[in-house]
N, C-alpha and C positions, 0 to 999 in steps of 0.2 A: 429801271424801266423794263429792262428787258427777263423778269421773274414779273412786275405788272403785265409786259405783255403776254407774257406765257397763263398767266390767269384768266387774261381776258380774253384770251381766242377758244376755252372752253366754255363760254357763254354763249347761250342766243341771246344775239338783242334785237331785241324789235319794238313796237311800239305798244304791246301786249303783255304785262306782266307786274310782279312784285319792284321797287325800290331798296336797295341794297345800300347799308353804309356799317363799316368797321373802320376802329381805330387804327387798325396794322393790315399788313398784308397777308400777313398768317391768318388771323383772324379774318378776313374778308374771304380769305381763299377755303377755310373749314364751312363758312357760314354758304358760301358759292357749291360749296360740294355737298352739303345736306340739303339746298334746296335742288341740288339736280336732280337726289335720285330721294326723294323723301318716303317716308316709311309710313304715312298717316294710312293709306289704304289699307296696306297690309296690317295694321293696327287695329283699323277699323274693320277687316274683317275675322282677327282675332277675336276681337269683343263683342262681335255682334252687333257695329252701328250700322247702321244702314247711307250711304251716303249717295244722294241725289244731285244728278246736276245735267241742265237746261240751259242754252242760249237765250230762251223766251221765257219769262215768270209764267205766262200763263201754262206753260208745258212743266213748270217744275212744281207750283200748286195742283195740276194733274196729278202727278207721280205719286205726290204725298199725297192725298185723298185715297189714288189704288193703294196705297202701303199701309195707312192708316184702315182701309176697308178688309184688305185683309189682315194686317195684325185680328181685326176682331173676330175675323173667322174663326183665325184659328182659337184664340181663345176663347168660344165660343164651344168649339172642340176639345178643349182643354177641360173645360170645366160642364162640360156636360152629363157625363158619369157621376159627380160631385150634386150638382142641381139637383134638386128636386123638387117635380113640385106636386102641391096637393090632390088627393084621389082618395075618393071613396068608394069602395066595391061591394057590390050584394053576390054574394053567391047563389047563381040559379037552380030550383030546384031538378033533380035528376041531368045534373051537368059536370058529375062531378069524375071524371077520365083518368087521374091518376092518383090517388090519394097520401104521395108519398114521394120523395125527393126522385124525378122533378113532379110537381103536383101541377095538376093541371083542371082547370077549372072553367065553368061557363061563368061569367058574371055581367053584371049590372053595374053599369059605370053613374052611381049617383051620384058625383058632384068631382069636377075637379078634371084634372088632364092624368090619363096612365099612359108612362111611357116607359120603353124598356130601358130597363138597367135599374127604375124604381124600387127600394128598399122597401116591402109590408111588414107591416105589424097589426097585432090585434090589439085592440084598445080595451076588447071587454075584457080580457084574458091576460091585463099585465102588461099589456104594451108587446106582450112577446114576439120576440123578430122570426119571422119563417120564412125570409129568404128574398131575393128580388126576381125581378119579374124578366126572364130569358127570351122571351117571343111574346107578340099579340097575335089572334087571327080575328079577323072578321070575313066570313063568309070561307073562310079558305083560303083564303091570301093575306100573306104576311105584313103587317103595318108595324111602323115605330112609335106611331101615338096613338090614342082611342080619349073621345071624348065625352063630356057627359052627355048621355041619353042611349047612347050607341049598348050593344049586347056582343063580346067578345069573349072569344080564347083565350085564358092566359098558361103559362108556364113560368113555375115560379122554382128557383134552383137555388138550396142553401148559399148564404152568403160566406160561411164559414165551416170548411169541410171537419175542422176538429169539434167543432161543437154537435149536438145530440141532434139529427135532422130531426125538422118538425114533419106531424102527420095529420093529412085529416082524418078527424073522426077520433081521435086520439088528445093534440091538441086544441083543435077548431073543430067547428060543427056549423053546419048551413046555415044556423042562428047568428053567429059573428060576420059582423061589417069588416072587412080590408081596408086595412086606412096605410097609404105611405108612410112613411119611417121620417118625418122631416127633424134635419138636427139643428143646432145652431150655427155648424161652418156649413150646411147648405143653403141657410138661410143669409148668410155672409155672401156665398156666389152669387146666390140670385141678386143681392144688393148690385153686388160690383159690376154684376154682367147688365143690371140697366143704367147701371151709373154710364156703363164706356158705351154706351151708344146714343148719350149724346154727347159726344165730342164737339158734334158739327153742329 
């Protein structure tokens, strides 16, 4: 009794909590000790779960909707560099600012969204890649997106500093459409990133 009672005055008891039963006292007394000081949080923030908790359901469905809204930000962010999506560009005539890694260019957004970080490629010319698009301007001030109809700046900066920079007038000529570079893993994100927003 008196190793019983020595177990049981390191317990809270009150009328709030887990049910406890072991077959021994050794064993009640290990099982008493791992839930005193339990390891799940720090577990959990090892791994990266996220663990939520609320006196009121309605405050803890809160929580998770903010958690769930941001996870998608961020991955959002994640896969935004990766995204691409469709653009087609005319080059304007007498717009043409830098002919040469970074090339800089006036164009005509005929169909589609241009936004930075966009991979072009020429389509009359082999597909060939010349680089993505570093800045928009429209009017003088700097935007991340330009859409069709709109007449913008771009700067376009090789994608790959060991391969041969492209050039205009060399490679392209005023004559060649700008079309995005779309692959099959960006065509993958864009899936997944409409997939996750409807969760709800």
């Amino acid at each position: 009794m008196q190793d019983m009672n020595t177990v049981m005055s390191r317990i809270n008891k009150s009328d709030e909590g887990v049910f406890v039963q072991a077959s021994t006292l050794g064993s009640l007394e290990a099982l008493l000790e791992f839930l005193r000081s339990p390891a799940a949080r720090e577990l959990a923030d090892e791994t990266g779960v996220k663990i939520l908790i609320a006196d009121i359901i309605y405050h803890l469905f809160d929580q998770f909707k903010a958690y769930i809204d941001n996870l998608k930000e961020v991955k959002k962010k994640e896969t935004a560099e990766e995204a691409v999506f469709p653009c087609v560009l005319k080059i304007m005539p007498d717009c043409i600012f830098n002919n040469k890694d970074p090339i800089v260019v006036g164009v005509d957004i005929l169909d589609g969204i241009a936004k930075v970080g966009t991979p072009i490629c020429i389509p009359s010319r082999g597909f060939i890649d010349i680089g993505r698009i570093a800045s928009i301007e429209i009017n003088h001030k700097q935007v991340d997106v330009a859409k069709k109809g709109q007449q913008v700046a771009i700067k376009i900066v090789g994608s790959n500093p060991e391969e041969l920079q492209k050039m205009y007038g060399r490679h392209f000529d005023i004559g060649d459409e700008l079309v995005s570079h779309i692959s099959s893993r960006s065509i993958e994100i864009l899936k997944q990133t409409i997939r996750s927003l409807h969760v709800f």
